[in-house]
C-alpha positions as a Python dict, from the first residue, in 0.01 Angstrom:
ca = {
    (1, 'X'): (0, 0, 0),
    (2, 'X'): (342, -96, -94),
    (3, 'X'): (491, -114, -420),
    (4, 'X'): (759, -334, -532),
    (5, 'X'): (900, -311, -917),
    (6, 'X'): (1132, -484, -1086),
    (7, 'X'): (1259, -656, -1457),
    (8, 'X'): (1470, -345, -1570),
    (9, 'X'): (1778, -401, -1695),
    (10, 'X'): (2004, -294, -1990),
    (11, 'X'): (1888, -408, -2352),
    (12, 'X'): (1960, -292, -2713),
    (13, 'X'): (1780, -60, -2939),
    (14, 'X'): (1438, -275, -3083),
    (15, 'X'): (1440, -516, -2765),
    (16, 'X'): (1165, -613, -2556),
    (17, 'X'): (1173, -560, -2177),
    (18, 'X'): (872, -646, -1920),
    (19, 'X'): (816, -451, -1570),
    (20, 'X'): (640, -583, -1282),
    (21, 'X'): (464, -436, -1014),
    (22, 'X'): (346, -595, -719),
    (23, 'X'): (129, -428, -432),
    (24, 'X'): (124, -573, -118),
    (25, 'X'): (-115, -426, 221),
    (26, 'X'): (-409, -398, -20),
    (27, 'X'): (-581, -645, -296),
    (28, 'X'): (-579, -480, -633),
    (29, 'X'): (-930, -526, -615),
    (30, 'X'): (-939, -233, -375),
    (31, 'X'): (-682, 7, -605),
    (32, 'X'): (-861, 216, -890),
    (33, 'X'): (-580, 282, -1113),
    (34, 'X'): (-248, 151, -1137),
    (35, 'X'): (48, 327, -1303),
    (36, 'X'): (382, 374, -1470),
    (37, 'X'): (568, 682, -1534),
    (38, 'X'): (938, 726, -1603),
    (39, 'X'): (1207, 959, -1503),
    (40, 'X'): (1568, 1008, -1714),
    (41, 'X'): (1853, 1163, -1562),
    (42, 'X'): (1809, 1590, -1544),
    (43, 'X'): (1419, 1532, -1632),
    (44, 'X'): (1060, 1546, -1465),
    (45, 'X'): (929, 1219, -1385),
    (46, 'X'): (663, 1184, -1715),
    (47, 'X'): (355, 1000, -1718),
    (48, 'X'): (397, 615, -1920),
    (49, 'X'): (39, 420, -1910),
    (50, 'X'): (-222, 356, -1708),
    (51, 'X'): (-490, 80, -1619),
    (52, 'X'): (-826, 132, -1450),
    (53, 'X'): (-1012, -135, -1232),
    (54, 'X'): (-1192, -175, -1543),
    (55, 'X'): (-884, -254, -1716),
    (56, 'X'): (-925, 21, -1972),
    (57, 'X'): (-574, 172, -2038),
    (58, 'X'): (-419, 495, -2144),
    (59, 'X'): (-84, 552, -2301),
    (60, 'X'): (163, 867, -2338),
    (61, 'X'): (205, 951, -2731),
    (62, 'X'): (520, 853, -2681),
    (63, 'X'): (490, 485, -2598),
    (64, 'X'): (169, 442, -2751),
    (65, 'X'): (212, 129, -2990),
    (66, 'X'): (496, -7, -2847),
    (67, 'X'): (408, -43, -2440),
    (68, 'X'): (131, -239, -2335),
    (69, 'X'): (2, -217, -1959),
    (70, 'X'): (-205, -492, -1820),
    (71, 'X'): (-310, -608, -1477),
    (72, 'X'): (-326, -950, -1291),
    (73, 'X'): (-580, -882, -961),
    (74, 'X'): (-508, -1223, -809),
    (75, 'X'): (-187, -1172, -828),
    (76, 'X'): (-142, -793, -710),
    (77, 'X'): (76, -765, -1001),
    (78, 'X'): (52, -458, -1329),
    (79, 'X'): (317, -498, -1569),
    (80, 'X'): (406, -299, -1893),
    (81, 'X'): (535, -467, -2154),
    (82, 'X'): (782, -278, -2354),
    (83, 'X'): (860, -331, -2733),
    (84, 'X'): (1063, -175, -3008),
    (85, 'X'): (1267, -10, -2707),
    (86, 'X'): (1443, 297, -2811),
    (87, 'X'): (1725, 494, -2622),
    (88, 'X'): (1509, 766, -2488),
    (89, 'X'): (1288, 510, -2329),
    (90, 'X'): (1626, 513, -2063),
    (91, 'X'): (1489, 594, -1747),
    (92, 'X'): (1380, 487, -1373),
    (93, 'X'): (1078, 322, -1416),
    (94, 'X'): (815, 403, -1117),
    (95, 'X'): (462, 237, -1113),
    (96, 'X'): (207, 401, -877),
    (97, 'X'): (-175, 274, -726),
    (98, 'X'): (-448, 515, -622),
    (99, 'X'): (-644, 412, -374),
    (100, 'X'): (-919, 653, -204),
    (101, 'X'): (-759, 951, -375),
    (102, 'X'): (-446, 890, -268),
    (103, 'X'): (-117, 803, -457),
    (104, 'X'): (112, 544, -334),
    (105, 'X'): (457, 495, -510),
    (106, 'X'): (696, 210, -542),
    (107, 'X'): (1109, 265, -569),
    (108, 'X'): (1174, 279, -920),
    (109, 'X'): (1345, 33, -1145),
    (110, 'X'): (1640, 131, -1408),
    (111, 'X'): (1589, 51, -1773),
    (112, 'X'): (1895, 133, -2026),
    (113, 'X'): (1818, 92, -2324),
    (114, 'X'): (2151, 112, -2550),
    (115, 'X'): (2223, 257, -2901),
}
């Protein structure tokens, strides 16, 4: 499986900004859950959301309320919709698939978000 993400970019406190992840090798029919985590400069990548086959999701405390993850299986694609951005959402933005117990990670994509 190969990941591919992309939409970061550099927006002001309050803005929205919306990821994309798309999987190629394997349908996301075949993945079990899909993934984002985040990882700001001198700090431990951290765990974002996540999305099972099922489509039920999970959120960190920290985004919960303001991230929404969501899933498009036709078109290999999970995104995460971020709202109400705040500077300590800055970060490399990583989404990962797990697919017969094994993890599978994309390159990341920055987000800035500015004060």
């Amino acid at each position: 499986v190969q990941l591919q993400a992309s939409g970061g970019g550099l927006v002001q406190a309050g803005e929205s900004l919306g990821l994309s992840c798309v999987a190629n090798g394997r349908s996301l029919f075949r993945i079990n859950d899909m993934g984002w985590y985040r990882q700001a400069p001198g700090q431990q990548r951290e765990y974002v959301a996540l999305i099972s086959n099922g489509g039920n999701t999970n959120y960190a405390a920290s985004v919960k309320g303001r991230f929404s993850i969501s899933r498009d299986n036709a078109r290999n694609t999970v995104y995460l919709l971020m709202n109400s951005l705040k500077p300590e959402d800055t970060a490399v933005y990583y989404c990962k698939a797990v697919l017969d117990g094994r993890d599978y990670w994309g390159k990341g994509t920055q987000v800035t978000v500015s004060s």
